[in-house]
Residue, then its C-alpha position, 0 to 999 in steps of 0.5 A: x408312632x412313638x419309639x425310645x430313641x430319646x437319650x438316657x433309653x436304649x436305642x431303638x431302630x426299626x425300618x417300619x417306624x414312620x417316625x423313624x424313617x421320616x428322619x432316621x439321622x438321629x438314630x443313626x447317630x445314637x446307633x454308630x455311638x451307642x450300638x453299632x452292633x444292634x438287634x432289633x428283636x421284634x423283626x429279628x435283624x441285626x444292623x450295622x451303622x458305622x462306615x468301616x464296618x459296612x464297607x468291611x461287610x461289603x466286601x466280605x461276600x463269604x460272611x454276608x451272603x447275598x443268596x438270599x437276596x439283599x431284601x430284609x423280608x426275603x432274607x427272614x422268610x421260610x421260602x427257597x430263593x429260585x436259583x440262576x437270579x443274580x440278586x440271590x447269588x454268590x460268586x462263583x455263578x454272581x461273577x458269572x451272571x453279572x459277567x453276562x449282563x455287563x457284556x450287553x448293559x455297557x457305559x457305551x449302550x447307556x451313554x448313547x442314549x444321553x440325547x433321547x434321556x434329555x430330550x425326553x426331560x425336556x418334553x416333561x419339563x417344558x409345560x411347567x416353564x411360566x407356571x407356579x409349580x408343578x409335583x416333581x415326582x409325577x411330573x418326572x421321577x416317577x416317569x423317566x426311569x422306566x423310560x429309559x429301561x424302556x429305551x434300553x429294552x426296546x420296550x414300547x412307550x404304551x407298554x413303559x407305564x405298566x410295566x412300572x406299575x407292576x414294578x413298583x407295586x411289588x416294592x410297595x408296602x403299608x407304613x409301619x409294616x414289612x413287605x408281605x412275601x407271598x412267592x419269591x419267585x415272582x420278584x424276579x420272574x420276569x412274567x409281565x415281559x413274557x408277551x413283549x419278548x416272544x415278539x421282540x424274539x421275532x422282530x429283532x432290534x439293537x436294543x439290550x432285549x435282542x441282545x439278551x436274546x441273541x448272547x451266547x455264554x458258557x454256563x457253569x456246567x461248560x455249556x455254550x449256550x443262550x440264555x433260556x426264556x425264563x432266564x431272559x426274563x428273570x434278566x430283564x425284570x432285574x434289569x427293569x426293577x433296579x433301574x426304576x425304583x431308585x433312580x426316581x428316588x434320586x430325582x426326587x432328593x435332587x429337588x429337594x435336597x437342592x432346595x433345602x441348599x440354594x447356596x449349594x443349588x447357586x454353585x452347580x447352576x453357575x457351574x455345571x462341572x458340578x453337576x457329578x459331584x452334585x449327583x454323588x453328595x446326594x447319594x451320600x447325603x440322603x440314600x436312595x436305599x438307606x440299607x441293604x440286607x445279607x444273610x450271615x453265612x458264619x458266625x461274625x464277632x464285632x464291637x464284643x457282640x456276635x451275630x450268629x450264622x443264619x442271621x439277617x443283618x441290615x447293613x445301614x448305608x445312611x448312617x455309614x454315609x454320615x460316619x464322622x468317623x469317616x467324612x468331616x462335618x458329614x451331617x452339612x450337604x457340601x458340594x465341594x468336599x474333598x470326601x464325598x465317596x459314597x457307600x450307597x451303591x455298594x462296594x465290591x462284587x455286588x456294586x449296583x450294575x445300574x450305578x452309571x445309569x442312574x448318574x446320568x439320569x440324575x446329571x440330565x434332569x437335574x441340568x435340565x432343571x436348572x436350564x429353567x429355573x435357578x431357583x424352586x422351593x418345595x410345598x412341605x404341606x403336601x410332600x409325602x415320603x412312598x412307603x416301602x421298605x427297600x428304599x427312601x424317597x418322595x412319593x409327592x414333592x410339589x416345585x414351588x416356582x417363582 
């Protein structure tokens, strides 16, 4: 697909242009110089590039409302988002919601399960060792984030590759097109965990799904109560479907990023106190979710151009993560900035709940990696990026080894 992103044309974005996403960082680049106040109005967005304004815009919940969810398509689409699911509120009942989910997803719950994390890296690792490569991404990414949801809800191994399935097809969509929106309600429904919590209701466990079941709060009404069904399952669908997608997205560009780098591989294979900062220069470095969508509640002057209350904006956290304005030499993967903060999991009230899970993920795999091999490259003949629309990453990245 052809788009006029050449210098001296006006500057083009579009989230569905394979060429565009392919290496969206020139456009990103012309966007914060040239627009970084943009309406594209074939789709009908605005986007936002440069890094101060995104993170003012994160923290500006009144402005840039999340209550229509922070998908693109949801946000354009003429349906009523269901009430009571934390990715389509607001605070007051978002701080309540979250409030809720914090108390049963918590850093000790996650960290307790770093040893089942690594041992399960090692069983997908281990048959590769002595071979000349093998595909990251069917091998590892793809399979360990529903995994470790599954450890975290009790979630039988038999069952963990189903339930991916289903979640990633919601997410799937055809290059060079947007995501259909046929129900929203089913994005968060929570229906294929339906058969699988009526009987952990039963036969309970220490799992997060038990406590999901078992939490008492007080609603918005003053009411001390459980959770509903239907909201234990619209819960865990969240729970399940953040955690899956982007999380494998980071083990995919942890391999390739890392391969594009072997000096920067060479420094965190002889020092693994790196590893974090590793994780973190990725995330800044090439996004998982290279955007975020809002509603706008109100309408918003910037840069002499307005966006109009009701209007869907995309605030582009790949091209704030590379704002030289903000980073020095942003466009250079380096381990050891002194700036290596990131905007893509967010800022403020809607800061990713799964961001500690998704490091430690991340940190595991990539140190078993490098436990095996201090060096890989990558098979670029057959690498292929997944089409969706809400995140960028590989769907097929062969390790070349030896």
């Amino acid at each position: 697909m052809t788009t006029p992103t050449a210098r001296g044309a006006d500057v083009y974005y579009d989230p569905y242009d394979t060429d565009i996403v392919a290496d969206p960082y020139p456009v990103y680049a012309r966007l914060r110089d040239e627009a970084p106040i943009y309406h594209n109005g074939r789709y009908d967005f605005w986007a936002i590039s440069r890094h101060a304004d995104v993170e003012r815009a994160l923290a500006d919940w009144q402005t840039y409302s999340n209550d229509r969810s922070d998908i693109l398509e949801l946000i354009n689409s003429d349906f009523d988002m269901p009430e009571g699911v934390m990715m389509f509120e607001d605070p007051p009942v978002h701080t309540m919601l979250r409030g809720l989910v914090s108390r049963v997803f918590t850093p000790r719950r996650m960290a307790a399960i770093e040893d089942q994390i690594r041992a399960y890296c090692v069983r997908c690792l281990d048959p590769h060792v002595g071979t000349d490569g093998f595909d990251v991404i069917a091998e590892l990414a793809a399979m360990m984030p529903m995994r470790v949801i599954g450890m975290l809800l009790g979630i039988p191994e038999t069952e963990q590759i189903a339930v991916r399935d289903a979640n990633d097809a919601g997410l799937r969509t055809k290059p060079g097109a947007p995501m259909r929106v046929s129900n929203p309600d089913a994005i968060a429904d929570g229906r294929i965990y339906a058969e699988y919590v009526e009987w952990r209701s039963k036969n309970p466990s220490d799992d997060l799904m038990t406590s999901l079941l078992n939490v008492e709060f007080t609603d918005g009404d003053g009411v001390t109560r459980k959770l509903t069904r239907g909201e234990v399952l619209h819960y865990t669908q969240v729970v399940a479907g953040a955690g899956n997608e982007t999380t494998g997205r980071l083990i995919g560009w942890l391999a390739k990023v890392l391969a594009d780098h072997p000096e920067q591989r060479r420094l965190v294979h002889e020092d693994r106190s790196l590893l974090n900062r590793a994780i973190d220069e990725t995330l800044r470095f090439e996004p998982t979710g290279p955007h975020v969508g809002r509603f706008v509640a109100r309408d918003v002057v910037c840069h002499g151009r307005t966006i109009p209350a009701g209007s869907a904006v995309l605030l582009l956290f790949g091209a704030a993560n590379r704002d030289p304005r903000r980073y020095a030499d942003p466009d250079v993967f380096d381990l050891r900035r002194t700036d290596i903060s990131h905007l893509t999991f967010g800022k403020g009230v809607h800061y990713c709940l799964g961001a500690n899970l998704a490091r430690l993920e991340g940190r595991v795999a990539l140190d078993e990696m490098l436990n095996r091999w201090p060096d890989w490259g990558i098979d670029e003949s057959t690498a292929r990026l997944a089409p969706t629309s809400t995140v960028r990453g590989w769907e097929r990245l062969r390790i070349v080894l030896g």
